[in-house]
C-alpha positions as a printed NumPy array, in Angstrom:
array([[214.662, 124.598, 100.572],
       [213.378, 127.398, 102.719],
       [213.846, 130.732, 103.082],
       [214.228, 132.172, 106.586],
       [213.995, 129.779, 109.833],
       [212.64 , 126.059, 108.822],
       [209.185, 125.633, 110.074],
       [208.809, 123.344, 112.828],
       [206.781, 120.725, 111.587],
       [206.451, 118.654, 114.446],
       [204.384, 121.065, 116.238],
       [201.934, 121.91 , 113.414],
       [198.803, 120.44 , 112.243],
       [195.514, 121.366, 110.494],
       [192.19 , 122.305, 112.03 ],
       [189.777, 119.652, 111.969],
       [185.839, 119.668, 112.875],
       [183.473, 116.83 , 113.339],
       [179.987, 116.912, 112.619],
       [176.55 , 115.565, 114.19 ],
       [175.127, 114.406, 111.38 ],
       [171.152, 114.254, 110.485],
       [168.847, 113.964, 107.21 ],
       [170.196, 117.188, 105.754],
       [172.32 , 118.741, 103.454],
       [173.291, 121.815, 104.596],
       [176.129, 122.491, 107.867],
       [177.923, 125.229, 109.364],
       [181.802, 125.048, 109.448],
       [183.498, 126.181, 112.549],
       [185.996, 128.589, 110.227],
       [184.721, 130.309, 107.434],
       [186.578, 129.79 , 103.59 ],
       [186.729, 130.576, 100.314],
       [185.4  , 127.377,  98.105],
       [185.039, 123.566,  98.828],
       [188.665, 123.27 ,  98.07 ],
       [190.049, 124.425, 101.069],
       [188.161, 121.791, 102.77 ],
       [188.571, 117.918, 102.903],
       [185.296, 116.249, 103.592],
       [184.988, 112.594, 104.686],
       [181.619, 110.855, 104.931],
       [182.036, 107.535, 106.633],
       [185.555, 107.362, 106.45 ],
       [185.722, 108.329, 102.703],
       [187.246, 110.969, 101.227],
       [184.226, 113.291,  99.063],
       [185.105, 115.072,  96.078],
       [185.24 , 118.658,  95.872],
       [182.189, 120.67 ,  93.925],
       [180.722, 116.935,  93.074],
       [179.953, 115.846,  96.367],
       [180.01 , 118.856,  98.053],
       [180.253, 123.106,  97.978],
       [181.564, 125.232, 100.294],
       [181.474, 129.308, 100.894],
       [182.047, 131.022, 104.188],
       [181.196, 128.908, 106.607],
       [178.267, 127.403, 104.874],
       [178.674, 123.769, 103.681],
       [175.992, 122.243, 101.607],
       [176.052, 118.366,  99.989],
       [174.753, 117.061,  97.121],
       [173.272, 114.528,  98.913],
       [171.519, 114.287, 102.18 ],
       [173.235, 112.48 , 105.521],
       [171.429, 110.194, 107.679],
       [171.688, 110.481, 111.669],
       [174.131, 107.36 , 111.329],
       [177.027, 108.937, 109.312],
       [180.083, 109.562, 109.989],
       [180.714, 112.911, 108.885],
       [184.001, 115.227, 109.603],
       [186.196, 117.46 , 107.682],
       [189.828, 118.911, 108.075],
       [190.527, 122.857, 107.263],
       [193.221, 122.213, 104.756],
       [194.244, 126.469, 104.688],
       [193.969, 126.253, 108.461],
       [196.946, 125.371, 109.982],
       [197.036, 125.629, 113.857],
       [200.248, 125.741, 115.717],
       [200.01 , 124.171, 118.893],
       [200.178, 126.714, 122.033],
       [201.994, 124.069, 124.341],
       [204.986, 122.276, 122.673],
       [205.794, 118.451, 124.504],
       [207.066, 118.369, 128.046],
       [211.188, 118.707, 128.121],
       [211.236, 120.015, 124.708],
       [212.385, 123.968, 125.44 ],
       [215.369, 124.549, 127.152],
       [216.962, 127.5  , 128.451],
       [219.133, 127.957, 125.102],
       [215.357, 128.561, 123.619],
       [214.366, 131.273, 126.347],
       [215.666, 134.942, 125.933],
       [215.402, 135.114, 130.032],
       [218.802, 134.449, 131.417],
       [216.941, 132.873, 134.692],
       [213.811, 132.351, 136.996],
       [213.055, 133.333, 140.346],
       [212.28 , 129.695, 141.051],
       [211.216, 126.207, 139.182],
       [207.62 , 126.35 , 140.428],
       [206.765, 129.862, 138.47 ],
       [208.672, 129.591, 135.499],
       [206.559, 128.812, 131.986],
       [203.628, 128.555, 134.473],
       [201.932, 131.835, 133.59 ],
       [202.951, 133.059, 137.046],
       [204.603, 136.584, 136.015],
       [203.821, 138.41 , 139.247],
       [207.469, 138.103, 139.721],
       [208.383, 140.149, 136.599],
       [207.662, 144.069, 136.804],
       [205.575, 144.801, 133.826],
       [206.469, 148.842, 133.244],
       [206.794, 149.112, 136.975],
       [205.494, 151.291, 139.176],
       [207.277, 155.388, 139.85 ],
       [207.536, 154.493, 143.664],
       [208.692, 155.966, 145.872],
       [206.327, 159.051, 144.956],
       [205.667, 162.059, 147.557],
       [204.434, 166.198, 146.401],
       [204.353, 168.382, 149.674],
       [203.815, 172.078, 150.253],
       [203.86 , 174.451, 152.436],
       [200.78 , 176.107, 154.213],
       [201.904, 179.595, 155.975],
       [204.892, 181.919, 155.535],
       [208.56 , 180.894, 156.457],
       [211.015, 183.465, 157.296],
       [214.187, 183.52 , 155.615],
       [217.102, 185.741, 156.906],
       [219.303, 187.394, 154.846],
       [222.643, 185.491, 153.567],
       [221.649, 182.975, 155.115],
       [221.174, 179.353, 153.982],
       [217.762, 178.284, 154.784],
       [215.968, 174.883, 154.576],
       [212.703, 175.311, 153.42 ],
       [209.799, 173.43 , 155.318],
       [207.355, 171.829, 153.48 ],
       [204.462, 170.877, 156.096],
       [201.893, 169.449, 154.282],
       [201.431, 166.414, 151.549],
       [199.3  , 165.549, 148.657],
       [200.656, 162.213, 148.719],
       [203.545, 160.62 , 149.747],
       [203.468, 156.392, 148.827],
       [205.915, 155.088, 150.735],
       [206.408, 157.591, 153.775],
       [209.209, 158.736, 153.1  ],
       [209.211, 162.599, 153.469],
       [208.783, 164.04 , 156.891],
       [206.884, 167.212, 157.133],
       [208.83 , 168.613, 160.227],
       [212.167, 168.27 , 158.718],
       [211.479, 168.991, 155.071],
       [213.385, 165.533, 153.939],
       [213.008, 163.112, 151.378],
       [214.774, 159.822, 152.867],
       [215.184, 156.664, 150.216],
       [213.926, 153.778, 151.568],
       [215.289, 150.381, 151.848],
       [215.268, 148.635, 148.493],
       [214.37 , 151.646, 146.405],
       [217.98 , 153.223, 145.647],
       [217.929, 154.218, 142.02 ],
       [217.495, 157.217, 140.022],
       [214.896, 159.759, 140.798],
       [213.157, 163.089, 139.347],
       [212.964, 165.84 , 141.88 ],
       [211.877, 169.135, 141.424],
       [210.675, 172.552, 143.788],
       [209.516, 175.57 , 143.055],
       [209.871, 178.654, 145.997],
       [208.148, 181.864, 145.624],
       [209.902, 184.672, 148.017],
       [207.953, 187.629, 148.985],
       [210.639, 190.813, 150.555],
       [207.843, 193.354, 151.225],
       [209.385, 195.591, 148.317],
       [212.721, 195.898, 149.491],
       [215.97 , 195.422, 147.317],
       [216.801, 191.932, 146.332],
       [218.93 , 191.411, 144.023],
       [220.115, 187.553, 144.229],
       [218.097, 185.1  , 145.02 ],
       [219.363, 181.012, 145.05 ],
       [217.798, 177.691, 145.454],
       [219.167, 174.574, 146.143],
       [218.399, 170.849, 146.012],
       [220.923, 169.026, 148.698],
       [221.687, 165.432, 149.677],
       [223.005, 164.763, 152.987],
       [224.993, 160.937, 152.211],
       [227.225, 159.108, 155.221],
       [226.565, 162.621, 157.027],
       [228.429, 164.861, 154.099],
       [225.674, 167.283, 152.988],
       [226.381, 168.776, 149.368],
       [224.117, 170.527, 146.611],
       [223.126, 168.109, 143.704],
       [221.391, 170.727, 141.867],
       [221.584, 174.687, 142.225],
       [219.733, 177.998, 140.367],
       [220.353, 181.451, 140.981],
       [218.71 , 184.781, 139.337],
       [220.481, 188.163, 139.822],
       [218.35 , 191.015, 140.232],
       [220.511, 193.721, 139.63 ],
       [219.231, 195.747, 142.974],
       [215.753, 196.081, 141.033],
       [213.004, 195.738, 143.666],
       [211.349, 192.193, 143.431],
       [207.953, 192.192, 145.758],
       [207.079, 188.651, 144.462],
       [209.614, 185.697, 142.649],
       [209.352, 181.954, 141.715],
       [212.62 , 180.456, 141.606],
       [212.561, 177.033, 140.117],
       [214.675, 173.508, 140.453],
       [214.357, 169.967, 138.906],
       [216.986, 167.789, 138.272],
       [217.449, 163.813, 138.094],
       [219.9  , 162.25 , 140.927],
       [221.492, 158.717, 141.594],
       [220.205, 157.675, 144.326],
       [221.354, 155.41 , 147.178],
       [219.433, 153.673, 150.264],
       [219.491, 156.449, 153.203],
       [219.953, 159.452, 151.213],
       [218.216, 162.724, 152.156],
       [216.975, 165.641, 149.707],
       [215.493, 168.738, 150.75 ],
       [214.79 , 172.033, 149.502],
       [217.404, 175.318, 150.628],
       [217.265, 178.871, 149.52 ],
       [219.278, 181.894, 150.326],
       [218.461, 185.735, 149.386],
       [220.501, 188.771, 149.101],
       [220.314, 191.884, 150.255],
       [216.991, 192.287, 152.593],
       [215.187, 189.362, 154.843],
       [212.13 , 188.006, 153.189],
       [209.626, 184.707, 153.531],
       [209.123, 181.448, 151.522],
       [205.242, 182.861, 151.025],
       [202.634, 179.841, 152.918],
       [199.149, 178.905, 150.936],
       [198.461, 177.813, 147.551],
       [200.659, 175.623, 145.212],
       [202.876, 178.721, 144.551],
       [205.858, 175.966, 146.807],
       [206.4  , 172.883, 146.573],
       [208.528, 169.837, 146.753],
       [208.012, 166.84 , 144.363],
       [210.124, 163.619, 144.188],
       [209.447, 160.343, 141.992],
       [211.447, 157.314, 140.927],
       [212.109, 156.838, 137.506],
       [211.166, 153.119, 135.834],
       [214.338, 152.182, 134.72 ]])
């Protein structure tokens, strides 16, 4: 009777050590344990008895009786069982794997994983800003230019168009986020919008959108910030678009005050 899965017995068996004998009584054991008990000792083929013949504590064994250099002297770790690590040749079948399928026969149960993406990698990655003032007219929608890069892993955002194009073999979803800090001289603003767009089979259209209302106060200064997640397909394009109401202004150059992120999430 057992409770749970039945062991499987065929691929168990117990630790054993053999000894170079010499005129001594006292050896190390390979695995440390609690008494002589947990031990069977054979001296020349014959079985000793526990505590009589021999003691046993940690990994110290001592005899009662001395070997000689000619003795035969091993022992087998009876609360030691080891479970072999490779089971016989034709013995697993896919119906025992939880993978529905290999790349190919020759890397399969060969400890050759570079085929499998261990947590992956959030690539395509790019974070650009910009480095001197863009104008931006009133009501007007304007694409903001991001000329300059931190980083950008796969080359996939162009500086003189302010695009983010997903390359072949990377469709999936993505974070993308911007931030846009306007500067109107003190005049009256009172809306201010950002967009993130995606231009897809030549149809441009916003995936993501913020506004603030101003109520006519005068804004010198203002961060307007986007993020959002997107679906993404092979060829799409994402960039950065603001518009401003009711003076003419500038996306403000220098610093980390703009930018334009992009990273794809490890699905």
């Amino acid at each position: 009777m057992y409770l749970g899965n039945q062991p499987a017995l065929s691929y168990t068996s117990f630790a054993k050590q053999d000894f170079t004998t010499s005129a001594t009584t006292s050896y190390t054991l390979d695995q440390p344990v609690a008494n002589e008990n947990e031990i069977a000792l054979f001296i020349n083929f014959v079985r000793q008895e526990p505590t009589t013949a021999y003691t046993a504590s940690g990994t110290t064994l001592t005899l009662t009786s001395a070997t000689s250099a000619s003795d035969d002297m091993y022992c087998v770790f009876l609360g030691k069982a080891v479970q072999t690590v490779n089971p016989p040749n034709g013995s697993v079948g896919l119906s025992q794997l939880s993978a529905t399928g290999t790349p190919s026969s020759s890397t399969f149960l060969r400890g050759d994983n570079s085929w499998v993406a261990a947590g992956g990698t959030n690539t395509p990655a790019f974070y650009a800003t910009r480095t001197s003032n863009q104008s931006i007219s009133n009501s007007t929608t304007t694409t903001v230019i991001f000329d300059s890069e931190d980083y950008d892993t796969d080359t996939a955002y162009d500086t003189s168009t302010g695009k983010f194009t997903i390359p072949s073999g990377k469709a999936g979803k993505y974070f993308l986020s911007a931030s846009v800090r306007l500067n109107t001289s003190g005049a009256a603003l009172w809306n201010m919008r950002l967009y993130i767009q995606r231009t897809r089979s030549a149809s441009t259209s916003a995936v993501y959108q913020t506004v603030n209302q101003f109520s006519s106060n005068i804004i010198n200064n203002y961060n307007l910030n986007i993020a959002t997640v997107v679906d993404a397909q092979v060829g799409d394009d994402y960039f950065v678009q603001t518009q401003i109401y009711n003076d003419n202004g500038a996306v403000q150059g220098g610093g980390y005050q703009n930018f334009f992120t992009g990273f794809k999430i490890i699905e």
